[in-house]
KEGU-931906 format. One record per residue: x, y, z of N, C-alpha, C, CB in turn. Coordinates in steps of 0.2 Angstrom, whole numbers, plus 5000, padded with zeros to 4 digits. Last residue first. Glycine has a CB too. Example, Ala and Ser with C-alpha at 12.3 -4.5 7.8 and 13.67 -1.06 7.14 Angstrom:
<recs>
REC   nxx   nyy   nzz  caxx  cayy  cazz   cxx   cyy   czz  cbxx  cbyy  cbzz
REC  5064  4989  5035  5068  4995  5036  5064  5000  5039  5070  4997  5029
REC  5066  4972  5039  5062  4978  5039  5066  4984  5039  5057  4978  5045
</recs>
This chain:
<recs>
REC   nxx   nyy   nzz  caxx  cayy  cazz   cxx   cyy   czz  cbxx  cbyy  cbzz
REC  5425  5494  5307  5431  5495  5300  5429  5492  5294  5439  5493  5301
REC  5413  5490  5315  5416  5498  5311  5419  5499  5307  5418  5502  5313
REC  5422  5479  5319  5417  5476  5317  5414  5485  5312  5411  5471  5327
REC  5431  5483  5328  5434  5480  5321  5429  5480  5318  5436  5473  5320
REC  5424  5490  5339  5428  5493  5333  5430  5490  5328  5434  5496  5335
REC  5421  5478  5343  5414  5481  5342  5420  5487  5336  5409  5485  5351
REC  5434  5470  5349  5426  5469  5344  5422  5474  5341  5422  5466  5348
REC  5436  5480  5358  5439  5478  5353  5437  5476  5343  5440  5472  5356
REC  5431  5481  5369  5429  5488  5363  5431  5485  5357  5432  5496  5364
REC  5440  5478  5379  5432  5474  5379  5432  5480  5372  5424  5476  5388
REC  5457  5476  5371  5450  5476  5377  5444  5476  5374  5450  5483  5381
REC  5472  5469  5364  5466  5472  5363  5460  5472  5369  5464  5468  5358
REC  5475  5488  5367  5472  5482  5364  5476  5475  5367  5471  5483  5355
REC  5482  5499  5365  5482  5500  5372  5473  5494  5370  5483  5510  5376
REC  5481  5507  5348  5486  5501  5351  5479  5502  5359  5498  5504  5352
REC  5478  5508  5333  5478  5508  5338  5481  5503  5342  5474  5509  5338
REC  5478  5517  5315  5479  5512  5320  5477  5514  5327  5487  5509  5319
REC  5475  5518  5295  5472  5518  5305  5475  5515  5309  5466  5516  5309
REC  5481  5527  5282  5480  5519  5287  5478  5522  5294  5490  5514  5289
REC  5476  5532  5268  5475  5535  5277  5474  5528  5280  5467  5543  5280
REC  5482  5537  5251  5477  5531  5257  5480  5534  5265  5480  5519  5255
REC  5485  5539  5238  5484  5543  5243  5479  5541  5248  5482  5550  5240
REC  5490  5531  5229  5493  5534  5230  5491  5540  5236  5495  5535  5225
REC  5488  5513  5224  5485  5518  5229  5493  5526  5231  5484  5511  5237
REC  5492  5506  5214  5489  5511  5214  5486  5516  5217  5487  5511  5212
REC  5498  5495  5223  5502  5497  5219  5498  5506  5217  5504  5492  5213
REC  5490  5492  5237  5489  5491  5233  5495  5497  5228  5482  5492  5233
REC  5497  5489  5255  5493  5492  5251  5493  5491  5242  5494  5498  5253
REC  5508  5481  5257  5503  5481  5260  5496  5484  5258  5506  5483  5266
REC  5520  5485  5252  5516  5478  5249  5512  5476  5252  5519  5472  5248
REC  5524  5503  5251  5521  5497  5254  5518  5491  5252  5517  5499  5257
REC  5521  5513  5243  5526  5508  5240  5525  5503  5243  5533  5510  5241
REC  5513  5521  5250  5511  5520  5241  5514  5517  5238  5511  5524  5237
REC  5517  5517  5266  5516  5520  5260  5514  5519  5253  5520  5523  5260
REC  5517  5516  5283  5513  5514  5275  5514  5518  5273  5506  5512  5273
REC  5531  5514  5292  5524  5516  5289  5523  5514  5284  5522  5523  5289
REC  5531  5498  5304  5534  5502  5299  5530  5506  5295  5537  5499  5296
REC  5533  5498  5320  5531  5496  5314  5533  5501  5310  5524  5495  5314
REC  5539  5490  5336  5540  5494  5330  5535  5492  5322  5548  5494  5329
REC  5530  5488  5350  5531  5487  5342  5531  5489  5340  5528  5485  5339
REC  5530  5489  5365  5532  5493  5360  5531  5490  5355  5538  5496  5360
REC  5519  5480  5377  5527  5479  5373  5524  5486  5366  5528  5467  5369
REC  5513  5473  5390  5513  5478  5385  5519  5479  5383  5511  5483  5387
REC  5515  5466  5401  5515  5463  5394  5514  5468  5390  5511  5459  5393
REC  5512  5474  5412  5516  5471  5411  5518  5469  5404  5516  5467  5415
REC  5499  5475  5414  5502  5482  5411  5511  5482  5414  5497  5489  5415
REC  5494  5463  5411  5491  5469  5405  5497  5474  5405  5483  5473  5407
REC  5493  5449  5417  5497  5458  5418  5497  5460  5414  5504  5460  5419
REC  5478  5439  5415  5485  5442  5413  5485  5448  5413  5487  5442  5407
REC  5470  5429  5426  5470  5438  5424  5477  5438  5421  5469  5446  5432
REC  5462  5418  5432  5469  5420  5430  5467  5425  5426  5474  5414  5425
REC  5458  5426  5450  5457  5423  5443  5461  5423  5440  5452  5424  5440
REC  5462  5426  5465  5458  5423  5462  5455  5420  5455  5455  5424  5464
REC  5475  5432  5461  5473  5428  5466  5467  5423  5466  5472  5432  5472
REC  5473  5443  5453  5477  5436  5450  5477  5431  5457  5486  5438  5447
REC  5462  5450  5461  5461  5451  5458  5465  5442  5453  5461  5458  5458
REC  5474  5454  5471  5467  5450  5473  5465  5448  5469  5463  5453  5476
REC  5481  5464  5464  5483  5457  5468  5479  5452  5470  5486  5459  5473
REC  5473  5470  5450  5476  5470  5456  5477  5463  5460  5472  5476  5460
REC  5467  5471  5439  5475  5472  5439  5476  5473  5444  5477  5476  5435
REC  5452  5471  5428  5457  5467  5435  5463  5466  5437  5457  5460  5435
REC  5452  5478  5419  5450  5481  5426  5453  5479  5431  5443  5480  5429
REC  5455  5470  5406  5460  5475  5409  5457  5479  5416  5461  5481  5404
REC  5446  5458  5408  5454  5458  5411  5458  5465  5414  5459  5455  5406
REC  5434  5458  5403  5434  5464  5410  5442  5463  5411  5428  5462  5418
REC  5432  5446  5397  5430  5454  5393  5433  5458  5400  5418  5455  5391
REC  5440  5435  5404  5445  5439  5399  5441  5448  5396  5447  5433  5392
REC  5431  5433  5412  5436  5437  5414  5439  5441  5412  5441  5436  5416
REC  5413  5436  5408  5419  5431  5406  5425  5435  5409  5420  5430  5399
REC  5399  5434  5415  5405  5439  5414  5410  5437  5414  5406  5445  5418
REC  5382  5429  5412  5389  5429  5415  5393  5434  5411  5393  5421  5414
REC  5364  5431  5418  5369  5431  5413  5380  5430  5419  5367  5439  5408
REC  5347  5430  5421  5354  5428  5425  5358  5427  5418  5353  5419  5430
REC  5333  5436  5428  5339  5438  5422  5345  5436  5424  5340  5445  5420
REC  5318  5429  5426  5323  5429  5428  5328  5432  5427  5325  5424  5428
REC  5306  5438  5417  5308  5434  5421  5315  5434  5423  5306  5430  5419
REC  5295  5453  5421  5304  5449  5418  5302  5442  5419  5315  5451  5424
REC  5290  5458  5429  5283  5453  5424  5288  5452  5420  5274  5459  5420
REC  5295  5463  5441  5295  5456  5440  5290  5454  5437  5295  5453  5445
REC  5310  5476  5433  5303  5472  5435  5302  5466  5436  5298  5473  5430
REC  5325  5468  5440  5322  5473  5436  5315  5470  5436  5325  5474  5429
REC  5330  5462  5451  5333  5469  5449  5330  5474  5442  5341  5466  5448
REC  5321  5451  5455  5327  5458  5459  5331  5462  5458  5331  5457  5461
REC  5314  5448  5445  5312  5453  5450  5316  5459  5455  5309  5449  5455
REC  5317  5432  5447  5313  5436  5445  5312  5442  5450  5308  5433  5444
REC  5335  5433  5452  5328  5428  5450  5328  5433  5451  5324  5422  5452
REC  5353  5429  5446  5346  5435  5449  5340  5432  5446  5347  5445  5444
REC  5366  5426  5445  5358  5421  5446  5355  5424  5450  5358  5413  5448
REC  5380  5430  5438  5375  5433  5442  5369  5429  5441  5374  5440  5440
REC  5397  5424  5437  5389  5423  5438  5384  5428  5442  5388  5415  5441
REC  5413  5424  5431  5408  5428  5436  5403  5428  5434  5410  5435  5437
REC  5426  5414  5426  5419  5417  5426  5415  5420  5430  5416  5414  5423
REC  5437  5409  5429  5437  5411  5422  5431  5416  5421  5437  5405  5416
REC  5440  5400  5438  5445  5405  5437  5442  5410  5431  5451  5401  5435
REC  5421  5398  5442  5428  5396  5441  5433  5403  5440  5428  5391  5435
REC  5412  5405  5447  5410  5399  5444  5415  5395  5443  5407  5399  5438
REC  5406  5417  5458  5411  5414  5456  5412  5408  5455  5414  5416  5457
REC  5394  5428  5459  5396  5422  5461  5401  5418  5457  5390  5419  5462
REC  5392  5442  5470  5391  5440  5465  5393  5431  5465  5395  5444  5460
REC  5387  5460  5475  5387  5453  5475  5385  5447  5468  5383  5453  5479
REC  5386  5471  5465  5392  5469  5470  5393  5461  5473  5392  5474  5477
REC  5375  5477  5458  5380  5470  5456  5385  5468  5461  5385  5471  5448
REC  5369  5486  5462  5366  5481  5462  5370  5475  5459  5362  5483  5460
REC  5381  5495  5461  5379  5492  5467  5373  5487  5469  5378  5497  5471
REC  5379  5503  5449  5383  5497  5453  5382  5493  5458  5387  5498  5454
REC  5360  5503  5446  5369  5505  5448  5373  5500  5451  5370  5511  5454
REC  5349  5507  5435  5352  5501  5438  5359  5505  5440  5353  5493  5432
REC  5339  5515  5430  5340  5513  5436  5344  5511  5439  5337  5511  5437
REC  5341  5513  5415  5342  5518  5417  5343  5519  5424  5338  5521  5417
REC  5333  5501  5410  5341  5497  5413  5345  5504  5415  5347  5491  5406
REC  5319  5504  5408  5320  5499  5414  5329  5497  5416  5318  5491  5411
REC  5323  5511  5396  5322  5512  5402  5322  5511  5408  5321  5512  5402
REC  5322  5504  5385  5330  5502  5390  5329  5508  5394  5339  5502  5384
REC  5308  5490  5387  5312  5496  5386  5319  5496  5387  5311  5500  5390
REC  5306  5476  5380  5305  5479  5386  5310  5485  5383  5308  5474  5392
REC  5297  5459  5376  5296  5467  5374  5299  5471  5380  5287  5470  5372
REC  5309  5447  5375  5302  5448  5380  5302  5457  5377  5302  5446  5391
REC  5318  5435  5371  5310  5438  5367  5305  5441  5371  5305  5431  5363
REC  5328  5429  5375  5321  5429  5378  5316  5430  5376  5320  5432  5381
REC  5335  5439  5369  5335  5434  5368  5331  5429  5370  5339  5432  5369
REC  5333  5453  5376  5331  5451  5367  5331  5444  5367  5338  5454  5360
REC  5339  5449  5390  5331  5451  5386  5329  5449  5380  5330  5457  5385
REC  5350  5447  5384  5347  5443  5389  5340  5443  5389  5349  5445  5396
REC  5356  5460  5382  5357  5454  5376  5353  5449  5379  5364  5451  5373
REC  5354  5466  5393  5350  5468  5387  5348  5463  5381  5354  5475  5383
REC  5362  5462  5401  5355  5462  5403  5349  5462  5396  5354  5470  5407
REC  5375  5465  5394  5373  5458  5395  5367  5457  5396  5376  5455  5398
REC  5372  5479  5395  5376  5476  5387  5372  5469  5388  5389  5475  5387
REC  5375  5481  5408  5368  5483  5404  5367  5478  5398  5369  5492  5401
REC  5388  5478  5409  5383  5472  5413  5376  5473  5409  5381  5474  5424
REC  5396  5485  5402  5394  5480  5400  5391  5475  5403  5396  5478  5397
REC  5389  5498  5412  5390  5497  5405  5391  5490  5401  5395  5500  5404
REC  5399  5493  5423  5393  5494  5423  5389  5494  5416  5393  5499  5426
REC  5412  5495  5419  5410  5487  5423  5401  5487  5421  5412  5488  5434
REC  5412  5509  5415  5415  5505  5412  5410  5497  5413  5423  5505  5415
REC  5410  5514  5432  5406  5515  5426  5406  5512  5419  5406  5521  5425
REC  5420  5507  5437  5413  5506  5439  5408  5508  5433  5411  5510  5446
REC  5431  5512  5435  5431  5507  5434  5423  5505  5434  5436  5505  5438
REC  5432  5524  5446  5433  5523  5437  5434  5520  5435  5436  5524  5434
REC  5432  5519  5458  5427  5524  5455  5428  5523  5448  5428  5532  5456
REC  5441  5509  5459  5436  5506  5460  5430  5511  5457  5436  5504  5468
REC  5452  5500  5449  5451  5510  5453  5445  5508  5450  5457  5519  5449
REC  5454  5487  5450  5461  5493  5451  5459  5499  5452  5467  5495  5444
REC  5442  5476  5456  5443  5485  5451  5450  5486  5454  5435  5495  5453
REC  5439  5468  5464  5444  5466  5461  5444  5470  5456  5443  5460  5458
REC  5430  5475  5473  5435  5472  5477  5443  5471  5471  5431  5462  5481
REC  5416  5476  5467  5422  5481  5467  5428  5480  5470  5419  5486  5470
REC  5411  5463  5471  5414  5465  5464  5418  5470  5465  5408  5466  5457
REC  5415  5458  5488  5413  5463  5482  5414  5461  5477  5415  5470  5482
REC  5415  5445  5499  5420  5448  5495  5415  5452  5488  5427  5441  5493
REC  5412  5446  5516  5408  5446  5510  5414  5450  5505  5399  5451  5512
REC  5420  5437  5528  5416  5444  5525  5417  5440  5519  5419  5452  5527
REC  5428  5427  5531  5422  5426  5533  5419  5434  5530  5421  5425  5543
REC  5443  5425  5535  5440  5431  5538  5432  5430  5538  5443  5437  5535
REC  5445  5414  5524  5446  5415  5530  5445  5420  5535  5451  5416  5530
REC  5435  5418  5514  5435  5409  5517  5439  5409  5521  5438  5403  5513
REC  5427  5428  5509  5433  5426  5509  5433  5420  5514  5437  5432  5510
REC  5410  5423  5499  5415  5426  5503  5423  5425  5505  5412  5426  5508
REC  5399  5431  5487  5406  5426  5489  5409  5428  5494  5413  5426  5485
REC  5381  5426  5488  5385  5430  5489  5392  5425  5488  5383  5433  5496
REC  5364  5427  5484  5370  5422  5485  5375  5429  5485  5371  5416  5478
REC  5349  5420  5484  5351  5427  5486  5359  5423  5485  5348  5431  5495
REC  5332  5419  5473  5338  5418  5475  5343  5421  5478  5340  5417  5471
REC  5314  5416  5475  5321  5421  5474  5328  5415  5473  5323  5427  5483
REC  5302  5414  5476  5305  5412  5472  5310  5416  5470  5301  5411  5467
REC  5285  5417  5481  5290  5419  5484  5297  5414  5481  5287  5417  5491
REC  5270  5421  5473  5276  5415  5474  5282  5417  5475  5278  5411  5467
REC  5258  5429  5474  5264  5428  5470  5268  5425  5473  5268  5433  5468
REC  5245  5429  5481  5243  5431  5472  5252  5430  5471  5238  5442  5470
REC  5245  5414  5491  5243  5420  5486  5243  5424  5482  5242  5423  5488
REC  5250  5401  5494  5244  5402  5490  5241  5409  5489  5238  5397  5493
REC  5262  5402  5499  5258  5403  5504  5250  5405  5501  5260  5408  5507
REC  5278  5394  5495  5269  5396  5493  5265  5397  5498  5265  5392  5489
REC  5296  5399  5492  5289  5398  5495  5283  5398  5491  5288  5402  5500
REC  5309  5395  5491  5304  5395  5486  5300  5392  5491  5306  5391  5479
REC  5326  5402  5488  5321  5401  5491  5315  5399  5488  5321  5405  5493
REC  5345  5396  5485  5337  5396  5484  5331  5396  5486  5335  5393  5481
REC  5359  5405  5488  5352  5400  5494  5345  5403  5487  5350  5406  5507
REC  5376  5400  5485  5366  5402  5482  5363  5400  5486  5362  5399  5474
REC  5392  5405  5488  5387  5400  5489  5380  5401  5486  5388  5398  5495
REC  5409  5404  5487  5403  5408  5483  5398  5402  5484  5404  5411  5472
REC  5423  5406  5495  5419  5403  5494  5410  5404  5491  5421  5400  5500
REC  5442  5408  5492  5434  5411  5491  5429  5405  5492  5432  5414  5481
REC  5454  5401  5495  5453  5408  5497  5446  5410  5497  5457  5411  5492
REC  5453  5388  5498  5454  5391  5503  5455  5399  5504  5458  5387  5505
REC  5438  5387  5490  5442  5385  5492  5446  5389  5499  5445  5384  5487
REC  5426  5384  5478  5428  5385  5488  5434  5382  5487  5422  5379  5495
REC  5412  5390  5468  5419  5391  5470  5421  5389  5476  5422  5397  5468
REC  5399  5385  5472  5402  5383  5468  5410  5385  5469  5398  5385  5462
REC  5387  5376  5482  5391  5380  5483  5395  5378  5477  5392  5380  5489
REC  5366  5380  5482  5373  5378  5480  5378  5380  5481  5373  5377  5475
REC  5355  5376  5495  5360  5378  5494  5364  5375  5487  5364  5378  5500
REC  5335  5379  5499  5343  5373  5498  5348  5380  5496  5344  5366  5488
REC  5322  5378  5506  5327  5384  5505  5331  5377  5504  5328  5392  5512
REC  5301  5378  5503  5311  5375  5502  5315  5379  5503  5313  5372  5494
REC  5288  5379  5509  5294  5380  5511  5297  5376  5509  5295  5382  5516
REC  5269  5378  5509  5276  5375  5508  5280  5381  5508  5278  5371  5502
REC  5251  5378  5516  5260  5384  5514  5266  5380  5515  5261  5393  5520
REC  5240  5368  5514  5245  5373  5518  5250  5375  5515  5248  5372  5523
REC  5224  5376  5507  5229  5370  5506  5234  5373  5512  5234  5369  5496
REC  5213  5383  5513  5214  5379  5517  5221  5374  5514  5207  5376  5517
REC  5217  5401  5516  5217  5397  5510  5218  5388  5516  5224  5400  5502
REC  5221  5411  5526  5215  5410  5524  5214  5404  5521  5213  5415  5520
REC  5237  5414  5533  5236  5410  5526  5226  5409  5529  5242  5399  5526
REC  5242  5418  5544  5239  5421  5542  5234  5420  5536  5243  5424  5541
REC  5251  5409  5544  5248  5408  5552  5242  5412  5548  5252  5412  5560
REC  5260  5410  5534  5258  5405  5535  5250  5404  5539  5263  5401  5537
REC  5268  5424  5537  5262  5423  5533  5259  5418  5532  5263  5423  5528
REC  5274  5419  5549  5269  5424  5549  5263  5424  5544  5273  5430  5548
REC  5282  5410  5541  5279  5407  5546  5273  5413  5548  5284  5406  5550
REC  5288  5418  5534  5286  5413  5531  5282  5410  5534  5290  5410  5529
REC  5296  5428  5539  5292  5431  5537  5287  5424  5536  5295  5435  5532
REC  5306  5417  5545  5302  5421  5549  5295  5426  5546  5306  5425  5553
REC  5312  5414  5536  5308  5411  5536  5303  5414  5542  5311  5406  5535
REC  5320  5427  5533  5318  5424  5525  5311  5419  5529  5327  5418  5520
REC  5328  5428  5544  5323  5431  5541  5317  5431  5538  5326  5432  5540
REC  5336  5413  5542  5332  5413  5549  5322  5421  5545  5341  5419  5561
REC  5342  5417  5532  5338  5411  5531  5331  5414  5536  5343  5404  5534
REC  5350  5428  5538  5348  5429  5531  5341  5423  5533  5356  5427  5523
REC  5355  5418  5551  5353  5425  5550  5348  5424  5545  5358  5430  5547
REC  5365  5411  5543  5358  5407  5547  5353  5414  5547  5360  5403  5555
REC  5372  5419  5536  5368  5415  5531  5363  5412  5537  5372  5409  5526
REC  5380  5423  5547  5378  5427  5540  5372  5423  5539  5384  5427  5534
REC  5384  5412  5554  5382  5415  5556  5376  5420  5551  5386  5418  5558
REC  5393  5406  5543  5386  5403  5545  5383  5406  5550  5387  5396  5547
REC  5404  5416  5543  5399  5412  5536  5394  5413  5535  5399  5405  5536
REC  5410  5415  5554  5407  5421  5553  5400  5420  5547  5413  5425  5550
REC  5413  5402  5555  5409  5404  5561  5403  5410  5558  5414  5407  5567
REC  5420  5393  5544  5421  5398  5545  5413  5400  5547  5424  5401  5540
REC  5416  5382  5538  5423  5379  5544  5421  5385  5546  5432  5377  5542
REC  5400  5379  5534  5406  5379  5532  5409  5378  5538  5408  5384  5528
REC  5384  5374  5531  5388  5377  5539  5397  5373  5536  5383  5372  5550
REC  5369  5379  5524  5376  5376  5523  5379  5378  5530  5380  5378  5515
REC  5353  5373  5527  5358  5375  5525  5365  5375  5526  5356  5378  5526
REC  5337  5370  5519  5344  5364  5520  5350  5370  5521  5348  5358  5511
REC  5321  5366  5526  5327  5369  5526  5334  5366  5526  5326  5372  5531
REC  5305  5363  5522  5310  5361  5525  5316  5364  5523  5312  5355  5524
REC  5286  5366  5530  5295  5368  5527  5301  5362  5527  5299  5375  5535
REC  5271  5366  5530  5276  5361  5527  5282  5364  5524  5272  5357  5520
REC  5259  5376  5538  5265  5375  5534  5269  5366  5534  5271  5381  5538
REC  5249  5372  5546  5248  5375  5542  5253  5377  5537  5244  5378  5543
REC  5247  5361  5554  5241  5362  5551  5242  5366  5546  5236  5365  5556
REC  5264  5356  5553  5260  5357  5557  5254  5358  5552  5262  5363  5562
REC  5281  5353  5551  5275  5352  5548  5272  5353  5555  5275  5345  5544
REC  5300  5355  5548  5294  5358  5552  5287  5358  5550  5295  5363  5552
REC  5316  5353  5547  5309  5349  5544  5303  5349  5549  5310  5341  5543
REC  5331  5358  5544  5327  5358  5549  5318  5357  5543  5329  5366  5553
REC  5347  5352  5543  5343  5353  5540  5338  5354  5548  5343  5347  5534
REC  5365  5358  5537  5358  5359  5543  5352  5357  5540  5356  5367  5546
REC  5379  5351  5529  5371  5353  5527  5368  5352  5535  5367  5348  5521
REC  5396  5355  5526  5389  5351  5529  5383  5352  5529  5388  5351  5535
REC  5412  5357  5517  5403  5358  5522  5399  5355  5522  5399  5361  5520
REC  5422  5351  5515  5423  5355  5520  5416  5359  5522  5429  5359  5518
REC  5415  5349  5496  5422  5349  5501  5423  5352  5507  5428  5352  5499
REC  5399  5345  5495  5405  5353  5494  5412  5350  5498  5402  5362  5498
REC  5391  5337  5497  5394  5335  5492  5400  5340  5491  5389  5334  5485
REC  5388  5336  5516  5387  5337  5509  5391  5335  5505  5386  5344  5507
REC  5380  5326  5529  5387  5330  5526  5385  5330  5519  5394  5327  5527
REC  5369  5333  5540  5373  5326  5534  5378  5331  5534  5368  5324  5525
REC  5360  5335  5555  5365  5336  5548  5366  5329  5544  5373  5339  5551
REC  5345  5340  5561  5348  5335  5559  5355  5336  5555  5344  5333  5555
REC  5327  5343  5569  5334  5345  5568  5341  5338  5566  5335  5349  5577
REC  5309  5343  5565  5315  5339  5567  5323  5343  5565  5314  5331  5563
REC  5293  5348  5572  5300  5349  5570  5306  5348  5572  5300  5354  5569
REC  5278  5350  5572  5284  5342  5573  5290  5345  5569  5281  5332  5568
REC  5268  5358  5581  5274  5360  5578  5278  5352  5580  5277  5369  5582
REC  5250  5354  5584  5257  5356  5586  5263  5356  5580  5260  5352  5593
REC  5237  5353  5579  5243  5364  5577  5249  5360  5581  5240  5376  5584
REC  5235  5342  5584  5236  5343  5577  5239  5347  5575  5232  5342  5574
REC  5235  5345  5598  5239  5339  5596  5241  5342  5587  5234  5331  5597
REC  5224  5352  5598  5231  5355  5598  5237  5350  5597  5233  5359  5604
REC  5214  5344  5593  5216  5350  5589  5223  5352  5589  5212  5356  5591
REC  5214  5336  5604  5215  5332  5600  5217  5339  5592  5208  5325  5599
REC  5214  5346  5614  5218  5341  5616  5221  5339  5608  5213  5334  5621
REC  5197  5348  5609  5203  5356  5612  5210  5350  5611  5200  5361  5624
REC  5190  5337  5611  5193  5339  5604  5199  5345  5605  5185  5344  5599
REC  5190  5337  5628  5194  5333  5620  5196  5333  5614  5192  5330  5618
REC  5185  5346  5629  5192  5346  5631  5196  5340  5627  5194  5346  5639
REC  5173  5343  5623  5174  5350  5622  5182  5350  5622  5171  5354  5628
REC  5168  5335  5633  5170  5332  5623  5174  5337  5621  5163  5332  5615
REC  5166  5340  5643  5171  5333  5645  5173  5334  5634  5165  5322  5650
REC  5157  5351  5640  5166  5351  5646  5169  5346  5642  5166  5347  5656
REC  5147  5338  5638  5148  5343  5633  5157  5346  5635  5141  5350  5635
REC  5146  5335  5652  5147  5329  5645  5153  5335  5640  5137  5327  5639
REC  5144  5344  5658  5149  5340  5660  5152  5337  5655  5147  5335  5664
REC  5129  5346  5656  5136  5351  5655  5143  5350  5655  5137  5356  5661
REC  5123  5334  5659  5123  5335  5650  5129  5342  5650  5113  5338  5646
REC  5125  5336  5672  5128  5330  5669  5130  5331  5663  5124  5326  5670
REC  5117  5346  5674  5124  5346  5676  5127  5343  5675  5125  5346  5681
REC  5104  5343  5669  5107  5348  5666  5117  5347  5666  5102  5354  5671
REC  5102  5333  5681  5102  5329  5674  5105  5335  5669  5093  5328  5671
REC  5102  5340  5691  5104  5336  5690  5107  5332  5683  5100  5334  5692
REC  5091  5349  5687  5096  5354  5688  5102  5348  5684  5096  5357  5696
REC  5079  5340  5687  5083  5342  5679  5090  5345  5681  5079  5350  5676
REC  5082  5333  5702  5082  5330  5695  5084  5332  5689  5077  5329  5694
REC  5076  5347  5705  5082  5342  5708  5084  5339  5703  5079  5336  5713
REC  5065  5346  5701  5068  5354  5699  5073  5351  5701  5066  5362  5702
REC  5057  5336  5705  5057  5338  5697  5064  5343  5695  5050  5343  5696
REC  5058  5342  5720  5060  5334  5713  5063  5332  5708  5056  5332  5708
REC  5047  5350  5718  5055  5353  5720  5059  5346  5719  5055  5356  5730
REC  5037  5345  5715  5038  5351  5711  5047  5350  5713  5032  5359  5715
REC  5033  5337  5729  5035  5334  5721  5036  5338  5716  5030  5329  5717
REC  5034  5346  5736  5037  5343  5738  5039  5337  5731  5034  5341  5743
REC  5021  5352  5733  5024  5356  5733  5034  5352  5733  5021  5362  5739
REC  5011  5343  5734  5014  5347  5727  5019  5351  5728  5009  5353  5724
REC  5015  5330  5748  5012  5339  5746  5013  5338  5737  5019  5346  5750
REC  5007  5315  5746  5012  5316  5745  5012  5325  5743  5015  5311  5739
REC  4995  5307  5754  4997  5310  5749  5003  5315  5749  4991  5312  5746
REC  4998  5290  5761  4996  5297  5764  4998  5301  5757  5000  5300  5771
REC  4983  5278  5760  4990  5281  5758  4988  5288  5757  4993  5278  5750
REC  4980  5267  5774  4978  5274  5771  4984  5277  5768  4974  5279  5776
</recs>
């Protein structure tokens, strides 16, 4: 006789069984869950490699740092001279520069990822100056391109930051002069460009947005101001030079023939006798009997030109 089995006993089974079966399909789910979770963070992790070379500059090296994850692509070259202070300075500056870079990155909505280049050039080095450029250039795909340049000189033994005002004989009185034809050069920079702009825009400017600078050779002072940094950025770039000899008579101090050749101006100045003009003179015309010669002397300087060019 088969004995029959309660309902109540095969109800409770059932309920055994799903829970069973439930606890397993939770398991699964857990088990894939911590896999993808594994295989995700494998892919945000941070491969960043540390490295040097040596450069093409006499007495400097290049850092490099090469950092790829889900959502930036950086690489970084910077420079590490003999002088501690230097590279302090500048890892700093960089370190900054990319800390913002990485914030924004994390931030980035957009699915391409956000690049990063920073390089260097270095142009005067020696053992008195060394003038180096960090070009930045980022994208974080949003509305403007991160696309500077920052450069400075410095003194190659002590490691500080050597000024444009550094090489003025008289640094107040001198500035306003200095300043004047930097405008002179902004302006001619613009026109030449062909870009419509006020001389409003060059009202603002003070010296002190030129103190840093960069020194090409004996002969020439560079400014490589990218877009923006010093005057609107719907400009573009405004990078001009300053030849020594327009500014020589400023430069008359010891530092100053140290680093560039600057003639003693206020050494070479010499008396020249001359002789006056008169209505007898074979310098002037036989019929001239009532002529007004001009002269000048404490020449020739930056104005030179521009007065001949009036006579």
């Amino acid at each position: 006789m088969i004995k029959k089995i309660p309902k109540r006993i095969k109800n409770n089974k059932i309920i055994y069984i799903s829970i069973i079966i439930l606890l397993l399909l939770l398991s699964g789910i857990i088990f894939l869950n911590k896999i993808n979770h594994n295989v995700e963070e494998k892919h945000n992790q941070d491969i960043t490699k540390y490295y040097f070379k040596d450069s093409k500059y006499n007495g400097i090296s290049s850092k490099f740092i090469e950092r790829k994850n889900s959502k930036e692509d950086a690489i970084l070259e910077i420079p590490v001279t003999k002088n501690n202070k230097i590279n302090e300075f500048i890892n700093n500056k960089i370190q900054e520069i990319d800390d913002t870079f990485k914030d924004d990155a994390k931030k980035s909505t957009f699915e391409n990822i956000s690049t990063e280049r920073i390089s260097y050039q270095v142009y005067y080095n020696n053992d008195d100056a060394i003038s180096i450029l960090i070009s930045i250039k980022q994208d974080t795909h949003g509305a403007n391109l991160n696309d500077q340049n920052l450069f400075w000189t410095f003194n190659a033994k002590n490691g500080e930051i050597i000024k444009f005002s550094d090489f003025l004989n008289n640094k107040e009185k001198d500035k306003s002069s200095i300043l004047e034809i930097i405008k002179n050069k902004i302006q001619d920079y613009l026109k030449n460009s062909k870009k419509e702009f006020s001389n409003e825009i060059l009202n603002d400017l003070d010296f002190e947005s030129f103190e840093n600078i960069i020194i090409l050779d004996k002969q020439t002072i560079d400014f490589p101001f990218s877009k923006g940094q010093i005057i609107p950025s719907n400009f573009s770039s405004v990078q001009f030079q300053i030849k020594v000899s327009e500014i020589s008579n400023f430069l008359q101090n010891d530092f100053s023939r140290k680093i560039f050749e600057v003639p003693d101006v206020q050494n070479s100045k010499q008396v020249q006798k001359t002789t006056p003009l008169t209505s007898k003179s074979p310098l002037l015309d036989k019929d001239c009997s009532k002529c007004i010669a001009l002269t000048f002397d404490d020449g020739p300087g930056i104005y030179t030109d521009k007065l001949l060019s009036y006579l």
